[in-house]
C-alpha positions as CSV (number, residue, x, y, z in Angstrom):
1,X,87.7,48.3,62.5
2,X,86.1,45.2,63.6
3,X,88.5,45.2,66.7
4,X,87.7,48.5,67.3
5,X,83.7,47.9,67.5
6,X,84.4,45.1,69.7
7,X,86.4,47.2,72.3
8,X,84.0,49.7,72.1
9,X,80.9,47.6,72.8
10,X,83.3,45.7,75.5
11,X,84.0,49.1,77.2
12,X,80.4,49.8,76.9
13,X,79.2,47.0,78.6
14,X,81.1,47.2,81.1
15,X,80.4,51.0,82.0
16,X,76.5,50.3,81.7
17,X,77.2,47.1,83.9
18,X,79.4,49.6,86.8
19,X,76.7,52.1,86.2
20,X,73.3,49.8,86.8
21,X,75.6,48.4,89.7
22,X,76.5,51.6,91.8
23,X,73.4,52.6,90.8
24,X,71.6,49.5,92.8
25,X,74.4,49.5,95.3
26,X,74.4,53.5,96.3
27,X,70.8,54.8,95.3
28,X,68.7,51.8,96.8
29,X,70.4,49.5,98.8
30,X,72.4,51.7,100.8
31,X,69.5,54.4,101.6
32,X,67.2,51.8,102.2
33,X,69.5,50.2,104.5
34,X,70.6,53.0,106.4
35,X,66.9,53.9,106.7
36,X,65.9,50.7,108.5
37,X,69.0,51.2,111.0
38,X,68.1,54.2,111.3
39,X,64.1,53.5,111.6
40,X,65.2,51.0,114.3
41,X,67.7,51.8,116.5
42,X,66.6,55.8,116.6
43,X,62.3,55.4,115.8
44,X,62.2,58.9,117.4
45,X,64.4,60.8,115.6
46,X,64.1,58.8,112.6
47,X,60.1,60.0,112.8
48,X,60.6,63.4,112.4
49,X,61.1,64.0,116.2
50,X,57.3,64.6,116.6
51,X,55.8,65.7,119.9
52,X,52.3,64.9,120.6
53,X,50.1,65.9,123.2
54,X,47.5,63.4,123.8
55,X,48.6,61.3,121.1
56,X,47.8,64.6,118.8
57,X,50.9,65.8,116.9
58,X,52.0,69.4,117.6
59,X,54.8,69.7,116.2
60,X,58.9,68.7,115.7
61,X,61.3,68.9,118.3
62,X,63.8,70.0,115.8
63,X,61.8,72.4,113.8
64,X,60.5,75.6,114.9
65,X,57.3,77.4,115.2
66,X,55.8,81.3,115.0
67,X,53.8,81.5,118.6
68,X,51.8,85.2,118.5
69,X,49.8,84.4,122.0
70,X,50.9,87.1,124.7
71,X,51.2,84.0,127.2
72,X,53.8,82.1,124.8
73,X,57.5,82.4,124.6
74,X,58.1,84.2,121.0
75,X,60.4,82.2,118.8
76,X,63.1,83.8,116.7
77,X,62.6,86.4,113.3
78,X,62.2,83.6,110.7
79,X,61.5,85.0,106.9
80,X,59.5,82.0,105.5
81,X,57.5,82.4,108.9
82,X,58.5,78.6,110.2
83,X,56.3,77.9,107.4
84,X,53.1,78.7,109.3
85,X,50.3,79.5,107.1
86,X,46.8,79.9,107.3
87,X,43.9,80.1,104.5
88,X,42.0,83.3,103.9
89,X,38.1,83.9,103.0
90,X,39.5,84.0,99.6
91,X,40.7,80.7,99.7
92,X,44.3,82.3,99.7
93,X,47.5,81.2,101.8
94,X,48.7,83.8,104.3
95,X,51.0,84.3,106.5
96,X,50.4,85.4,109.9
97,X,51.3,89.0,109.2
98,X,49.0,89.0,106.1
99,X,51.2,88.3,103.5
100,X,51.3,85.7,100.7
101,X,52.5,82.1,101.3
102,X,55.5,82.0,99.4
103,X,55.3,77.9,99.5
104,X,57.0,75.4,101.9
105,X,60.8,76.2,102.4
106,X,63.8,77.4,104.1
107,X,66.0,80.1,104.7
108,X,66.7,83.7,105.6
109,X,66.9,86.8,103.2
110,X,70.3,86.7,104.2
111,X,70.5,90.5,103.9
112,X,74.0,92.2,104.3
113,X,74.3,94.4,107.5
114,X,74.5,97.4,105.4
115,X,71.1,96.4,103.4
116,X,68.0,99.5,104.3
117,X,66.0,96.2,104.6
118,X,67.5,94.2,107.0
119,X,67.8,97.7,109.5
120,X,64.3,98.3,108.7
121,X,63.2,94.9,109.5
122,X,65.2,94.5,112.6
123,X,63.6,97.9,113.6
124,X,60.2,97.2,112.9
125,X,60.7,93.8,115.1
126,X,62.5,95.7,117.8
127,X,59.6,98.5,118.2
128,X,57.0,95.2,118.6
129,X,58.9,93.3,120.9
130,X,59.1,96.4,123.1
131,X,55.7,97.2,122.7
132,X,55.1,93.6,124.5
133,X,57.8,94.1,126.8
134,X,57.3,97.8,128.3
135,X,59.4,97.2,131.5
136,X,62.6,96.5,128.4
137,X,65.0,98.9,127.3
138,X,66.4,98.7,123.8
139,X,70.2,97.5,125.4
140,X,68.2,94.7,127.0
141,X,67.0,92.2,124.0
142,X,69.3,89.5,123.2
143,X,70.8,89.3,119.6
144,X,68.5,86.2,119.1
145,X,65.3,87.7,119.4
146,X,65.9,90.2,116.1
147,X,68.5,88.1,114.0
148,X,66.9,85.1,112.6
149,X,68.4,82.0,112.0
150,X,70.0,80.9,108.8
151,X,67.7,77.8,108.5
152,X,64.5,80.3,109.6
153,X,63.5,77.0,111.2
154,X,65.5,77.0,114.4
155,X,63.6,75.9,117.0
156,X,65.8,76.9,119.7
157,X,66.5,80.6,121.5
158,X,69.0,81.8,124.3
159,X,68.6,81.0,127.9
160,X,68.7,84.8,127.8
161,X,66.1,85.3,125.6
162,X,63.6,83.4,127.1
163,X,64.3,84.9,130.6
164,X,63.5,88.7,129.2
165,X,59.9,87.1,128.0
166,X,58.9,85.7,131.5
167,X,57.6,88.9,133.3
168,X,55.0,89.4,129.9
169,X,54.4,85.8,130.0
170,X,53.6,85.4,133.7
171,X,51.2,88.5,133.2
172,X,49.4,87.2,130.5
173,X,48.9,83.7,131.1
174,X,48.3,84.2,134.8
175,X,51.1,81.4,136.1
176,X,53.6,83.2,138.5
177,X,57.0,84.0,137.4
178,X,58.9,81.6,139.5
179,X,56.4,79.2,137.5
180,X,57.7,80.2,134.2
181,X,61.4,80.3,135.1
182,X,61.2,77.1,136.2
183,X,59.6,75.8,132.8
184,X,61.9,77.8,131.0
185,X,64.8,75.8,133.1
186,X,63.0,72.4,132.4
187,X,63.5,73.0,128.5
188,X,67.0,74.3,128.6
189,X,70.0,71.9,127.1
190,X,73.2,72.8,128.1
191,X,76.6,72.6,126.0
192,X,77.3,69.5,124.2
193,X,79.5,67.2,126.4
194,X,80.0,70.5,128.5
195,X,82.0,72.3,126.2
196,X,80.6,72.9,122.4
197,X,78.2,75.2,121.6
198,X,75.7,77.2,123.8
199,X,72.7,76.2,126.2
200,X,69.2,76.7,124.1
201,X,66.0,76.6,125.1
202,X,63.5,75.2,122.7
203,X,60.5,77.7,122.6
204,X,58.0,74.6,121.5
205,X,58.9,72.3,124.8
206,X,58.1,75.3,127.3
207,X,55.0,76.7,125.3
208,X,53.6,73.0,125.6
209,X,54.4,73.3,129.7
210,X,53.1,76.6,129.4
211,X,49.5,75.4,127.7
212,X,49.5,72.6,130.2
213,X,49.4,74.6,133.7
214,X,47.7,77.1,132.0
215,X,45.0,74.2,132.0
216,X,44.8,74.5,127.7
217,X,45.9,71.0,126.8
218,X,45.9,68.1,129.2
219,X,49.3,65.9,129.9
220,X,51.7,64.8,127.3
């Protein structure tokens, strides 16, 4: 029995001791390590991947925003709104179509194809889209435009999809459309190493070019 206590309390001291060491090892030193490499050799993306406009924050290169101004490119569908939110006379949050803030997160509904609410919803955000883009047919809206992202924060649409915008954008905010294009062009990233993925345009970059001939916002 008394060999049997002593293993036990043996055993136990040494799990406790692995424990308190992995512990110390993986949930402090480690992240805090890997967060001063990090904080050092990439500040920018370490930060967040803020933009500021005269050394005001406007938002994250890597997260998106809902843009509603006629003379801005529209983002993608996102259902938690890019998390943009604004405070009623109530005192209530809303988001821009009226509804309640559902709190800070991510995501999409991630509706089947099949699902009466997805079809409505994609609809509903066709019928607007064309109702700010008369000279558009139905066949001409990129995929993008109506399916949102599985994130609902991308901050990125198709080369495509920010081309169809330019005529309602060059109307609206009074820059010509060679103007637009060639902003639109300015905030395009191509393939990765030429091969992976797709070329995206990130609507936040161009709307900040846009604001800034439009005379808005000063320089960045």
């Amino acid at each position: 029995m008394k060999d049997l206590l002593k293993n036990l309390i043996k055993n136990g001291r040494q799990a406790v001791g692995v424990t308190l060491i992995f512990m110390l090892v993986c949930g402090f030193a480690f992240p805090l390590t890997m967060t001063a490499i990090g904080g050092l050799l990439f500040p920018y993306q370490a930060g967040g991947s803020i933009i500021t406009v005269n050394d005001v924050a406007v938002g994250s290169e890597i997260v998106g925003q809902e843009f509603k101004s006629d003379y801005f490119l529209y983002s993608r569908p996102s259902a938690c709104h890019y998390n943009v939110y604004a405070e009623d006379e109530n005192g209530n949050y809303i988001y821009s179509d009226g509804s309640a803030f559902a709190g800070l997160s991510s995501g999409s509904f991630n509706y089947g194809p099949s699902n009466p609410l997805l079809l409505d919803r994609m609809e509903n955000d066709l019928e607007l889209f064309l109702k700010a883009h008369p000279y558009l047919k139905r066949e001409d809206i990129p995929a993008d435009i109506l399916t949102a992202s599985g994130s609902g924060l991308d901050p990125h649409i198709s080369p495509e999809a920010a081309r169809v915008q330019v005529q309602r954008i060059a109307q609206n905010s009074g820059l010509s459309e060679e103007t637009v294009n060639s902003i639109i062009t300015d905030n395009t990233k191509g393939k990765l190493m030429g091969i992976f993925g797709e070329e995206t345009v990130n609507v936040l970059g161009v709307n900040i070019d846009i604001a800034s001939a439009m005379g808005i916002i000063g320089e960045n």
